[in-house]
TISE-924995 format. One record per residue (C-alpha): x, y, z; residue in three letters. Coordinates in Angstrom, 3 decimals, padded with zeros to 6 digits. Layout:
REM TISE-924995
<site xx="X" yy="Y" zz="Z" residuo="ALA"/>
...
REM end
This chain:
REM TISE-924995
<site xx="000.000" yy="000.000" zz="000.000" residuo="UNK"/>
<site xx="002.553" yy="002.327" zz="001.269" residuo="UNK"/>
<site xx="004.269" yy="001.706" zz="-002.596" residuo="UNK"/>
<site xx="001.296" yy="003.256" zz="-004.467" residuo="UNK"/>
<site xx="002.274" yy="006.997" zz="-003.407" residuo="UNK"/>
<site xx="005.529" yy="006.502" zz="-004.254" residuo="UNK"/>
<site xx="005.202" yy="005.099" zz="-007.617" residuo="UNK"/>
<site xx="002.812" yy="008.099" zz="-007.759" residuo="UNK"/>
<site xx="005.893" yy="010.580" zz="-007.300" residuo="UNK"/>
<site xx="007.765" yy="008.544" zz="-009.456" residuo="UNK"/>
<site xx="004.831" yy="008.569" zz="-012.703" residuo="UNK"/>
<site xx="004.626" yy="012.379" zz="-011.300" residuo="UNK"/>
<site xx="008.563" yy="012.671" zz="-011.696" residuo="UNK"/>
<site xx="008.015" yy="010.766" zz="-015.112" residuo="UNK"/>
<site xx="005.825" yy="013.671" zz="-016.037" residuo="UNK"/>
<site xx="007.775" yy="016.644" zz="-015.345" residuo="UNK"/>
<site xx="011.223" yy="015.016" zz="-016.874" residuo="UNK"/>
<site xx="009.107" yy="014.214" zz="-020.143" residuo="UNK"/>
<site xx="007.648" yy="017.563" zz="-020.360" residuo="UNK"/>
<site xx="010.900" yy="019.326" zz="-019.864" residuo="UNK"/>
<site xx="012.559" yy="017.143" zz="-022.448" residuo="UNK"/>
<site xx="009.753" yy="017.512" zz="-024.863" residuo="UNK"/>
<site xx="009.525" yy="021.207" zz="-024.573" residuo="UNK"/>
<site xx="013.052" yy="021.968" zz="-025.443" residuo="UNK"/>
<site xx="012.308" yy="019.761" zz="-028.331" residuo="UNK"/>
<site xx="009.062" yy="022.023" zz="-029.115" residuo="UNK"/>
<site xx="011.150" yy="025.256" zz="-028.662" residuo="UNK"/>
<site xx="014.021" yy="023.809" zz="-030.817" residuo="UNK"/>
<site xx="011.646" yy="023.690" zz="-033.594" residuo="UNK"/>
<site xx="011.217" yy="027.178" zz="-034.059" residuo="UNK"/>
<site xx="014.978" yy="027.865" zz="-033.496" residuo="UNK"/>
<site xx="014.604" yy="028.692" zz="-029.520" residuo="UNK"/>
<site xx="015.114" yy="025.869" zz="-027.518" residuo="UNK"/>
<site xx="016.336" yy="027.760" zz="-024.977" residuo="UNK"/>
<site xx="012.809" yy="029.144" zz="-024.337" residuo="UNK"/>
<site xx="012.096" yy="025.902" zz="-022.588" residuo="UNK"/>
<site xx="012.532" yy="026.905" zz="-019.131" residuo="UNK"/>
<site xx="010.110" yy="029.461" zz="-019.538" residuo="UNK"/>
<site xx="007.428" yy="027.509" zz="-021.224" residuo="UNK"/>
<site xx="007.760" yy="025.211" zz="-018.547" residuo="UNK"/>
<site xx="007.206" yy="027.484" zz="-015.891" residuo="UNK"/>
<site xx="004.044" yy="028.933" zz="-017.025" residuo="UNK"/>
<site xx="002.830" yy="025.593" zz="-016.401" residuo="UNK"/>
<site xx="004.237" yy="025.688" zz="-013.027" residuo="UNK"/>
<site xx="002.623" yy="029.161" zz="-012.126" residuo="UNK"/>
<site xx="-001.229" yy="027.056" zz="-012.800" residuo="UNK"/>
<site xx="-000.072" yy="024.223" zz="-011.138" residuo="UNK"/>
<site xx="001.394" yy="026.221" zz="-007.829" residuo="UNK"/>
<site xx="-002.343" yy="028.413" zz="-007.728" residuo="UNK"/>
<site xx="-004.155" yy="025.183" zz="-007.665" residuo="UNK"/>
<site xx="-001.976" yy="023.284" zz="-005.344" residuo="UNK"/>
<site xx="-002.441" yy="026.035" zz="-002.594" residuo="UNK"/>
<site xx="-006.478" yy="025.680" zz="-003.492" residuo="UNK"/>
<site xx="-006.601" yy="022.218" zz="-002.521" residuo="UNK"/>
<site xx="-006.505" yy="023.625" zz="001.496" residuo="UNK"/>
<site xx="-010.318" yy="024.871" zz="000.118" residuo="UNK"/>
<site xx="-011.738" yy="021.843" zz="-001.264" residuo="UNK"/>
<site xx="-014.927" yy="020.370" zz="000.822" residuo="UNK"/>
<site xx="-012.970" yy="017.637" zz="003.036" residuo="UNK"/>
<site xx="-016.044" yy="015.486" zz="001.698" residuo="UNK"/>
<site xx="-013.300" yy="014.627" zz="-000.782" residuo="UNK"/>
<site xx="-010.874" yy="012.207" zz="000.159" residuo="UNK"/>
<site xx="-007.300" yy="012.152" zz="-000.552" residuo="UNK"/>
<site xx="-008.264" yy="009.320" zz="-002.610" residuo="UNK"/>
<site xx="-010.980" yy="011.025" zz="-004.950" residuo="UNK"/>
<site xx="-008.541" yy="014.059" zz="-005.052" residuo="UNK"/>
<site xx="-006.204" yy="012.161" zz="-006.313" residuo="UNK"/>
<site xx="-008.206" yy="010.349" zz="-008.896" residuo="UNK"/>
<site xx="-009.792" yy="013.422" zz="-010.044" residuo="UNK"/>
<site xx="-006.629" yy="015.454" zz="-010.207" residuo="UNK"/>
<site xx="-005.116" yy="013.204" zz="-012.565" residuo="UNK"/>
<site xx="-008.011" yy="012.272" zz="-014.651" residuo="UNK"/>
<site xx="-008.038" yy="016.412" zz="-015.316" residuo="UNK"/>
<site xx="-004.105" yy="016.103" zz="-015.598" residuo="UNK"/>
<site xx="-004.683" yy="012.848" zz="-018.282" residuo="UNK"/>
<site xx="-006.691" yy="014.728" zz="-020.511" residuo="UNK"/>
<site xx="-004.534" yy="018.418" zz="-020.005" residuo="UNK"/>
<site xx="-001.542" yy="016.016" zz="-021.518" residuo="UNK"/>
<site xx="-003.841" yy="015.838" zz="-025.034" residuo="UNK"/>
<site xx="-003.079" yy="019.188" zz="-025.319" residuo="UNK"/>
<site xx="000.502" yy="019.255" zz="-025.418" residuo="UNK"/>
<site xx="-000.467" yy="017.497" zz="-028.946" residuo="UNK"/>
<site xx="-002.108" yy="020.103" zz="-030.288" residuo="UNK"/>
<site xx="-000.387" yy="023.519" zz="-030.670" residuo="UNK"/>
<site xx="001.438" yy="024.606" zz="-033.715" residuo="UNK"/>
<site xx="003.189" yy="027.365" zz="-031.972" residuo="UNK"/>
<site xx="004.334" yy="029.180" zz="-029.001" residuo="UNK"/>
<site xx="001.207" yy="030.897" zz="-027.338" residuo="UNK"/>
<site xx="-000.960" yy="027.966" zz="-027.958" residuo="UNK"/>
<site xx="001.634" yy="026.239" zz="-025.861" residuo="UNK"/>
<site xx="001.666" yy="028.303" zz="-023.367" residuo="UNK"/>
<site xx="-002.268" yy="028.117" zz="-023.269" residuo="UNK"/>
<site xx="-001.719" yy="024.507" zz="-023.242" residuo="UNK"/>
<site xx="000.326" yy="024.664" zz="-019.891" residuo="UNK"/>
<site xx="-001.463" yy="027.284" zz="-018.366" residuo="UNK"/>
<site xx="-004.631" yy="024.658" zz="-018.696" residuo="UNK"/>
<site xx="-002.558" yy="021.461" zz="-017.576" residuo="UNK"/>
<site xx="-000.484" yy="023.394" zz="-014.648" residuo="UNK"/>
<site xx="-004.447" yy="023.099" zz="-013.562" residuo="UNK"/>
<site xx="-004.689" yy="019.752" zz="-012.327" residuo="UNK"/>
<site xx="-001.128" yy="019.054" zz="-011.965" residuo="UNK"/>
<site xx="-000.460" yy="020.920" zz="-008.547" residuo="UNK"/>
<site xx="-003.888" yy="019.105" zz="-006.566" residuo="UNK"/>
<site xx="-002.080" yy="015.538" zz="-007.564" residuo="UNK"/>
<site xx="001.279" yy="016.397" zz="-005.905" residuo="UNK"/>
<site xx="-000.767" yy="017.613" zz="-003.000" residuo="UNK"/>
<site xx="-002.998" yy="014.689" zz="-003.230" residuo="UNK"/>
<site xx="000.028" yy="011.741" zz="-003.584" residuo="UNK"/>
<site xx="001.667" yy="013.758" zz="-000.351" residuo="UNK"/>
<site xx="-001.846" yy="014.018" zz="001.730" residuo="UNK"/>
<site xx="-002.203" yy="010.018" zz="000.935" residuo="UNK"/>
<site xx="000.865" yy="009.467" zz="002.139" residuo="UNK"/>
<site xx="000.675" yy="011.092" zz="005.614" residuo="UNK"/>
<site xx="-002.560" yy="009.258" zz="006.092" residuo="UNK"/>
<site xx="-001.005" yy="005.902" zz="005.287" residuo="UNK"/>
<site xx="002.963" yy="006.577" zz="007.222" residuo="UNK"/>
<site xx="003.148" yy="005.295" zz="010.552" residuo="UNK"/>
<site xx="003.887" yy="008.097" zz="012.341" residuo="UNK"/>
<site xx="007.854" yy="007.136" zz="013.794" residuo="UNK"/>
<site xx="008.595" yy="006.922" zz="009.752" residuo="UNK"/>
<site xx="006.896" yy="009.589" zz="008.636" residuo="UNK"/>
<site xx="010.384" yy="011.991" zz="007.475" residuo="UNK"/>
<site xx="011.548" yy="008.338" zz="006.009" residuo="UNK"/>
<site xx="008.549" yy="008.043" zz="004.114" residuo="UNK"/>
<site xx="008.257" yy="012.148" zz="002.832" residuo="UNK"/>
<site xx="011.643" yy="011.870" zz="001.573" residuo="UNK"/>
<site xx="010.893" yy="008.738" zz="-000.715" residuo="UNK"/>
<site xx="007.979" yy="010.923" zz="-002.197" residuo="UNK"/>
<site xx="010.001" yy="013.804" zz="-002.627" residuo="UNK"/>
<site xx="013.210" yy="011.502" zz="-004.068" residuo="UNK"/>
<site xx="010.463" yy="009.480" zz="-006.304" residuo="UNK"/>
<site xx="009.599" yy="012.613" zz="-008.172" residuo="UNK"/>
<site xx="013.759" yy="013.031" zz="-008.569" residuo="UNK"/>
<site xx="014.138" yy="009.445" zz="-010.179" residuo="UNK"/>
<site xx="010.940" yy="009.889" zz="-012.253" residuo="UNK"/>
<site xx="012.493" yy="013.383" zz="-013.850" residuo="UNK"/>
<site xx="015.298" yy="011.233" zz="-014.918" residuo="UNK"/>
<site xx="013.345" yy="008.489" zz="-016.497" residuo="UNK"/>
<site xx="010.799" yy="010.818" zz="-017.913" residuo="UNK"/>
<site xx="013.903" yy="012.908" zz="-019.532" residuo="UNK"/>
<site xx="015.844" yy="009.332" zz="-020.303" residuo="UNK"/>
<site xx="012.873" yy="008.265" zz="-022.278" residuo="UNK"/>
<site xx="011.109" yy="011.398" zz="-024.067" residuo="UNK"/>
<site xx="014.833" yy="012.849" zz="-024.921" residuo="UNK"/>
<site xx="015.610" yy="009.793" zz="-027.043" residuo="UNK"/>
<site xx="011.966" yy="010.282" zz="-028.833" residuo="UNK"/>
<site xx="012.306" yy="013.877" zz="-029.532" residuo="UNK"/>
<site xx="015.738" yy="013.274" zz="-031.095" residuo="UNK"/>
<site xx="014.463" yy="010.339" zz="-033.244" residuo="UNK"/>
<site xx="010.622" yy="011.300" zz="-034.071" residuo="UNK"/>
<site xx="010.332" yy="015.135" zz="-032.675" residuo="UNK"/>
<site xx="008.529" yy="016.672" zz="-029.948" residuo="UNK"/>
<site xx="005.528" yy="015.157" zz="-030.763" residuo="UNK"/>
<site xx="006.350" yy="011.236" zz="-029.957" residuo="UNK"/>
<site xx="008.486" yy="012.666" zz="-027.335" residuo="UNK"/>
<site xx="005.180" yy="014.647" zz="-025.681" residuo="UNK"/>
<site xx="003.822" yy="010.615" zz="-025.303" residuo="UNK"/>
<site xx="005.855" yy="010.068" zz="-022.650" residuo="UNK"/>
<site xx="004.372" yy="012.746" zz="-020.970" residuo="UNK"/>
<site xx="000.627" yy="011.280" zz="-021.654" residuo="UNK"/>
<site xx="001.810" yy="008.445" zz="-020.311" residuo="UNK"/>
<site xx="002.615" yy="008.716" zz="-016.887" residuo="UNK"/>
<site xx="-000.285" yy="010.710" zz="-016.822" residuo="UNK"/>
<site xx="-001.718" yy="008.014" zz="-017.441" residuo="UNK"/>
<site xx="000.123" yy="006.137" zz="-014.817" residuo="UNK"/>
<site xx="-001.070" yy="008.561" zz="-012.395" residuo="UNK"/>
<site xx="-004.866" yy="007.841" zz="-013.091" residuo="UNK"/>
<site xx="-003.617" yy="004.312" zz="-012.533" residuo="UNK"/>
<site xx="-002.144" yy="004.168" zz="-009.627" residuo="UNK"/>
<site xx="-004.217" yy="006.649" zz="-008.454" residuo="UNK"/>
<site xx="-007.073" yy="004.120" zz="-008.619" residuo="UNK"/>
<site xx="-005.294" yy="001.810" zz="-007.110" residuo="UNK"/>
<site xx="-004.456" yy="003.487" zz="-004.276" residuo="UNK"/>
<site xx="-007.785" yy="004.525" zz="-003.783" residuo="UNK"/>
<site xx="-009.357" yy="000.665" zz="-003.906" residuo="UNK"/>
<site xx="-006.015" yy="-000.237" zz="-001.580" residuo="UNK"/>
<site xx="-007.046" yy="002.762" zz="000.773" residuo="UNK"/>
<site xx="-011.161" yy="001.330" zz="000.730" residuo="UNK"/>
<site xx="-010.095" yy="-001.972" zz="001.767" residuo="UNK"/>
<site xx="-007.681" yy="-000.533" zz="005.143" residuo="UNK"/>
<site xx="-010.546" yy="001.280" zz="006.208" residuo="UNK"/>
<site xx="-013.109" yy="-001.291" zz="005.614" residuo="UNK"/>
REM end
């Protein structure tokens, strides 16, 4: 059980390395790769908003749901990395997916104080935190291979994909976390 939130940082590291890698790929394209950082952050300006909303959401909501719900939102956001043709649509894009992004983190990190025993609680933060570390490096490992050999596009998959993970594991977590308390 305790595994699930950590392979959640990990598909959530996944994310973030792929994106990175895929939008200095998307930059290159129109001769400014360098712009990546900043494309990257507009997504991160959404994504910090929302995270600091969560403290607001009706605690009717479990960590569970939240987490489900965030990354069902932050599945579909990925889709739109796909779709622009240029620079502000990608920065619309990010601004949209930042959305959803922030309430996972929060989400994975609220499930995982709920499930820590309490003496191993630091222990147990610091494999969240070091699971999103190892997932940037995968995530970059795998989409900055695909953006060399196919472009940005193929490269953006990676990114869909442990999206995809999240809404996974996120479900999993959430039957795991049903059957504790039951």
């Amino acid at each position: 059980l305790l595994a699930l939130p950590v392979l959640g940082m990990v598909a959530m590291g996944t994310f973030f390395g792929a994106t990175q890698a895929s939008l200095a790929a998307f930059g290159g394209s129109f001769g400014a790769a360098d712009t990546a950082g900043l494309l990257y952050s507009v997504m991160g300006i959404s994504s910090a908003a929302a995270a600091l909303s969560v403290a607001f959401w009706p605690q009717r909501l479990s960590q569970s749901v939240r987490w489900v719900l965030s990354a069902a939102a932050m599945t579909g956001g990925t889709l739109l990395l796909l779709l622009p043709s240029g620079i502000p649509g990608m920065l619309l894009a990010l601004f949209v997916l930042g959305i959803p992004v922030g309430p996972t983190m929060v989400s994975i990190f609220g499930i995982g104080a709920e499930l820590a025993p309490r003496h191993l609680m630091g222990t147990f933060m610091t494999l969240l935190a070091s699971g999103t570390v190892a997932g940037t490096a995968v995530g970059s490992g795998l989409a900055g291979p695909l953006a060399e050999e196919f472009g940005h596009p193929a490269a953006f998959l990676v990114s869909v994909g442990a999206a995809c993970a999240l809404l996974i594991l996120g479900l999993a977590s959430a039957v795991a976390v049903h059957r504790v308390k039951s």
